[in-house]
VEXMIZA-125023 format. One record per residue: x, y, z of N, C-alpha, C in turn. Coordinates in pm, whole numbers, m for minus. Each point is the difference from the previous one (the first is absolute). Layout:
   neast  nnorth     nup  caeast  canorth    caup   ceast  cnorth     cup
       X       Y       Z       X        Y       Z       X       Y       Z
...
END
This chain:
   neast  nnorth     nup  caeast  canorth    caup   ceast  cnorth     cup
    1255    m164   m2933      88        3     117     m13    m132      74
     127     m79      41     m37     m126      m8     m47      15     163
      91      76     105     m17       22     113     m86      66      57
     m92      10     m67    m111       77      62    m131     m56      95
     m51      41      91    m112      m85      48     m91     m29     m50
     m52    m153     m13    m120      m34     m39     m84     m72      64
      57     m46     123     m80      m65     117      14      87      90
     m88       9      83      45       54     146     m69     m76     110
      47     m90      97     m54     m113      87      18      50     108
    m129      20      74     m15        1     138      12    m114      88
      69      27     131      37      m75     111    m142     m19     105
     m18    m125      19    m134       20     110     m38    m166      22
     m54     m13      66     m63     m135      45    m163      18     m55
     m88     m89     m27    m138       m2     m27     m78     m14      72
    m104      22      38     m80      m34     105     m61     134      37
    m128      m5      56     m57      138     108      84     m18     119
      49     m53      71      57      m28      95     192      79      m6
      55      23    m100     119       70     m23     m56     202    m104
     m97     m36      12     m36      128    m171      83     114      34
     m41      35     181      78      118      58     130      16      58
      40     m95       3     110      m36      78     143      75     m99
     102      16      84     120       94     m51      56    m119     m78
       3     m82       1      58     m103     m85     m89      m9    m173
    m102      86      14     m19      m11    m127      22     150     m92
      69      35      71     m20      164     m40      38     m25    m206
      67    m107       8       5       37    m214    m115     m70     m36
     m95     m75      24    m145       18     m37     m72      97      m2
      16     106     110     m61      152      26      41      62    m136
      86     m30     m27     127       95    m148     m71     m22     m99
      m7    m141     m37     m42      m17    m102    m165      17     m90
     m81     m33     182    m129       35      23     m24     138     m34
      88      69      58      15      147     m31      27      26    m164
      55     m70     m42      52       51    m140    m140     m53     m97
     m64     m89      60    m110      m52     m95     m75      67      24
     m58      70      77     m79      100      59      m4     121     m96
     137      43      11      59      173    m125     m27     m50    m105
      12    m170     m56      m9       33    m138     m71    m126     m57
    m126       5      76    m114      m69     m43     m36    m177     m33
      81     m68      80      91      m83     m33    m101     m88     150
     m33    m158     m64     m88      m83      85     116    m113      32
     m15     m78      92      66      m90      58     m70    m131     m70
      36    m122      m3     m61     m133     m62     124     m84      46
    m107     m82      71     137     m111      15       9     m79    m134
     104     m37      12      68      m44    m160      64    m171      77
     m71    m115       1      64     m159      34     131     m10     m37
      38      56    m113     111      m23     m60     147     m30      13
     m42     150      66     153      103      93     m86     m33     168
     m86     m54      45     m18       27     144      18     124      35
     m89      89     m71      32      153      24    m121      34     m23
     m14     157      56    m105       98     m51      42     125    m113
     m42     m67    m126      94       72     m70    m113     170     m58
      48      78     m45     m46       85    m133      77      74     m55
     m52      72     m85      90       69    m107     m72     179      m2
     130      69      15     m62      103     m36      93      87    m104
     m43     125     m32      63       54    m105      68     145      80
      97      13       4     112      111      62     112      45     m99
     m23     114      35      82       93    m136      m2     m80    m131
    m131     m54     m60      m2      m76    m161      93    m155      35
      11     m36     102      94     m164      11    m120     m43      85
       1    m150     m49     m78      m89      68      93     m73     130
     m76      64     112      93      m89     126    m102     m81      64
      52    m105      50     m82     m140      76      62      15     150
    m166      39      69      86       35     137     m55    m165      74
      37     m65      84      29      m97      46       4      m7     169
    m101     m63       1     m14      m22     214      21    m180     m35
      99     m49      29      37     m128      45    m136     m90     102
     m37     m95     m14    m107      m30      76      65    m133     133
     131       2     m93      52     m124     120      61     m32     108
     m12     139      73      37       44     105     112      47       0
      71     105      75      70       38      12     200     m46     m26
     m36    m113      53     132     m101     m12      m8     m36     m59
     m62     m17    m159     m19      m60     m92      36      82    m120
      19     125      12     m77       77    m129      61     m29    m112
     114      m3      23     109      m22    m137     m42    m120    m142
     m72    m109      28     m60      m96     m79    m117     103     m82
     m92      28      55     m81       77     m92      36     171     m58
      76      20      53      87       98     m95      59     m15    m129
     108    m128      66      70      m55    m140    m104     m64     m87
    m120     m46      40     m81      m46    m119     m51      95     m82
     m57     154      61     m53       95     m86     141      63     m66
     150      26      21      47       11     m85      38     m87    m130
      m1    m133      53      24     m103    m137    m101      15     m29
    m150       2     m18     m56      m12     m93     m57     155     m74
      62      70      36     m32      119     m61     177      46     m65
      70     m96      m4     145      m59     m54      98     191      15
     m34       2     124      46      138      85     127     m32      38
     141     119      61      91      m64      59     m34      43     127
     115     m20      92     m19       51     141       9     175      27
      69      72    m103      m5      106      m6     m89      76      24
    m102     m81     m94    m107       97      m2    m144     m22      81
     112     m54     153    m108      m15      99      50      71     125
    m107     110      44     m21       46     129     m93     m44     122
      55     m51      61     m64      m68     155      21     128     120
    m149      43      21     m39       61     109      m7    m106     125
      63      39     118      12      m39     129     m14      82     107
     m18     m74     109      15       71     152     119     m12       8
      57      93      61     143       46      54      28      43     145
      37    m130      54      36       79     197      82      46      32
     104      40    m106     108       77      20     m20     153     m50
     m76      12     m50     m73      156       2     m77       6      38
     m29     173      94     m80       48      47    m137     m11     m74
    m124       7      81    m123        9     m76       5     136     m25
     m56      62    m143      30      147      m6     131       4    m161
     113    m114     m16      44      m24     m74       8    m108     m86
      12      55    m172       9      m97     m53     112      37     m94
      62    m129     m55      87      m28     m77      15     m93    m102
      44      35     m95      61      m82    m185     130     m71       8
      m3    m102     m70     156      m39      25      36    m102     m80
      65      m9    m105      35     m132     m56      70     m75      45
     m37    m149       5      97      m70      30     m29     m42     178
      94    m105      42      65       m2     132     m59    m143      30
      52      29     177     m30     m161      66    m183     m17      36
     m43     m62      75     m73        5      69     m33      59     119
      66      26     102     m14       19     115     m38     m55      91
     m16    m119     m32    m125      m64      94    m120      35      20
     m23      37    m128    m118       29     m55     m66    m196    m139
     m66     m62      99     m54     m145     m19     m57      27    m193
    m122     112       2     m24       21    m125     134      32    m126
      95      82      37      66       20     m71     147    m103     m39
       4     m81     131      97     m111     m24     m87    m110     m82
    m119      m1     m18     m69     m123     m48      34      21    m180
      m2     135     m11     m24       73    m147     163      22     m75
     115      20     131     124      m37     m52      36    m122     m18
    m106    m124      41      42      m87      m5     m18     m81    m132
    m135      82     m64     m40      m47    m162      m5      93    m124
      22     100      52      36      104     m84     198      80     m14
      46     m21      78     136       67       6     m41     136     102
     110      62      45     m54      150      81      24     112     m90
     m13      22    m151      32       95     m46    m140      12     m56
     m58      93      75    m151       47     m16      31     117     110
    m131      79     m64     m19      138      76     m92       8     157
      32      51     109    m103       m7     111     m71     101      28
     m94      58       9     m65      106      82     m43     m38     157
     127      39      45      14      m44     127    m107      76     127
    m128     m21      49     m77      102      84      29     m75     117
      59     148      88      42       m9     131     m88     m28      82
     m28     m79     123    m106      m43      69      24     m10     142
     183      31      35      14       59      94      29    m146     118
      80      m6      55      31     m112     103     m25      11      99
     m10    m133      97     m63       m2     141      76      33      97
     198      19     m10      33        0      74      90    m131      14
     m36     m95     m16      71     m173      66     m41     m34    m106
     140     m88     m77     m53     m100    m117     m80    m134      43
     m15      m2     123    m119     m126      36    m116      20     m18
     m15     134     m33    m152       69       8     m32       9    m117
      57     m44    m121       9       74    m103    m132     m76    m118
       4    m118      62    m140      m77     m62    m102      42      24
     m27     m31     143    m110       56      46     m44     149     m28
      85      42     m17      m4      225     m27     m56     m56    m143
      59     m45    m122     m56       41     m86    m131    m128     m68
     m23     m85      97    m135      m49     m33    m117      64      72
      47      83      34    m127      103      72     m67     140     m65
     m57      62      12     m54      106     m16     128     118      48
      21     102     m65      58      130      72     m68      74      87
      82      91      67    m133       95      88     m42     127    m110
     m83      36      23     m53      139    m122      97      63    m109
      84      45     135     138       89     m74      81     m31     m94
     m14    m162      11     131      m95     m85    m123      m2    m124
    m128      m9      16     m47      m73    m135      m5     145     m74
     m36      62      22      m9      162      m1     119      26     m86
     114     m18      62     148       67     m66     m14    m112    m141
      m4    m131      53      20      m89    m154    m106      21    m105
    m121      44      74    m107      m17    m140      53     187     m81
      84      55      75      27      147     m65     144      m3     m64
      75    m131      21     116      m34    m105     m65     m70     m90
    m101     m88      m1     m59      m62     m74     m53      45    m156
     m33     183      88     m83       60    m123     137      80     m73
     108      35      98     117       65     m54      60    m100    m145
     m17    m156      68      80      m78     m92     m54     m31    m119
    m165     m13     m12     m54      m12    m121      11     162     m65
     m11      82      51      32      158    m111     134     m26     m51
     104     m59      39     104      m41     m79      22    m118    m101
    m115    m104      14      42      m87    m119       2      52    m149
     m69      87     m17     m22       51    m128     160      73     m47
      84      91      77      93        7     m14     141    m125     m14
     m56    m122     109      96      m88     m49     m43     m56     m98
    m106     m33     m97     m31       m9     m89      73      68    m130
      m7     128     m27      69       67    m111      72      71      92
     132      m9     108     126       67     m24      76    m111      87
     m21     m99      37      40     m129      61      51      30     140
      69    m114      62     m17      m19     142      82     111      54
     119     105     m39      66       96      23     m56     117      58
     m86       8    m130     m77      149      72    m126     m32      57
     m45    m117      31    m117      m10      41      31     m19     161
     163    m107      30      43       64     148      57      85      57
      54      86     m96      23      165      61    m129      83      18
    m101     m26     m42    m143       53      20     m49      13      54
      15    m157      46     m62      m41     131      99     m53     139
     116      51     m20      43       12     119      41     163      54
     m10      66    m105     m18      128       8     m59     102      71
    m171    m110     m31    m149       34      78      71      34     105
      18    m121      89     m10      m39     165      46     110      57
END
């Protein structure tokens, strides 16, 4: 299946200084997914990434935390797909999302950015026809606020709701795995 996932790249900045912050919530994802399925982090010079590999439903997927900050990510993405001679298809990028509530998450092929810095960096070297697992993180209210809101910490409730889509969204990769992105977002938009 040519479209199937074989990367899945988390959104996040590096540092102890961002680890908690709502802006990294697709590092949490992916952290999370290495966690379920035994799977170590190594930075890799190569790709400027923290790469590993784990094994989900019998396919080898390379989950991917970008190390070059946030506004950057798209360069070390496109390097772990060219050299693992991947297309864009078969890449899913977990993100923070301030246009959903914390509490929701969402699948979606395709689209713009939003003004979302990580994901315009990644349309900018990859094309936008890739899959998102979009985790809601919930807005401040004023788009002036909107930096500052998500280089910060959440209050309890927000990390609370995301680290419990977090665990919703990894019980579904295995389904987008063997029945693809269709039924894996009726599944999981179903949950909510």
């Amino acid at each position: 299946m040519s479209n199937s996932i074989r990367i899945i790249a988390g959104l996040g900045n590096p540092g102890e200084k961002y680890e908690r912050t709502l802006h990294n919530a697709g590092f949490w994802f992916v952290d999370a997914l290495a966690k379920e399925y035994g799977g170590s982090f190594r930075y890799d010079k190569k790709f400027d990434a923290d790469c590993c590999k784990i094994d989900l439903q019998g396919e080898e997927i390379w989950l991917v935390k970008p190390q070059s900050f946030m506004n950057l990510s798209g360069g070390p993405i496109r390097s772990v797909i060219d050299y693992y001679r991947l297309g864009v298809g078969n890449l899913l990028v977990a993100h923070d999302e301030i246009d959903l509530p914390p509490g929701t998450t969402r699948l979606k092929m395709g689209g713009g950015h939003g003004g979302h810095n990580g994901l315009r960096d990644i349309i900018q070297h990859c094309g936008p026809d890739f899959v998102r697992l979009r985790l809601g993180v919930g807005h401040p209210g004023d788009k002036n606020l909107v930096t500052d809101y998500v280089l910060k910490r959440g209050s309890a409730d927000v990390e609370r709701a995301i680290e419990e889509n977090i665990s919703e969204a990894v019980k579904i990769m295995p389904m987008l795995i063997d029945e693809g992105l269709n039924a894996a977002t009726k599944a999981l938009h179903t949950k909510e």
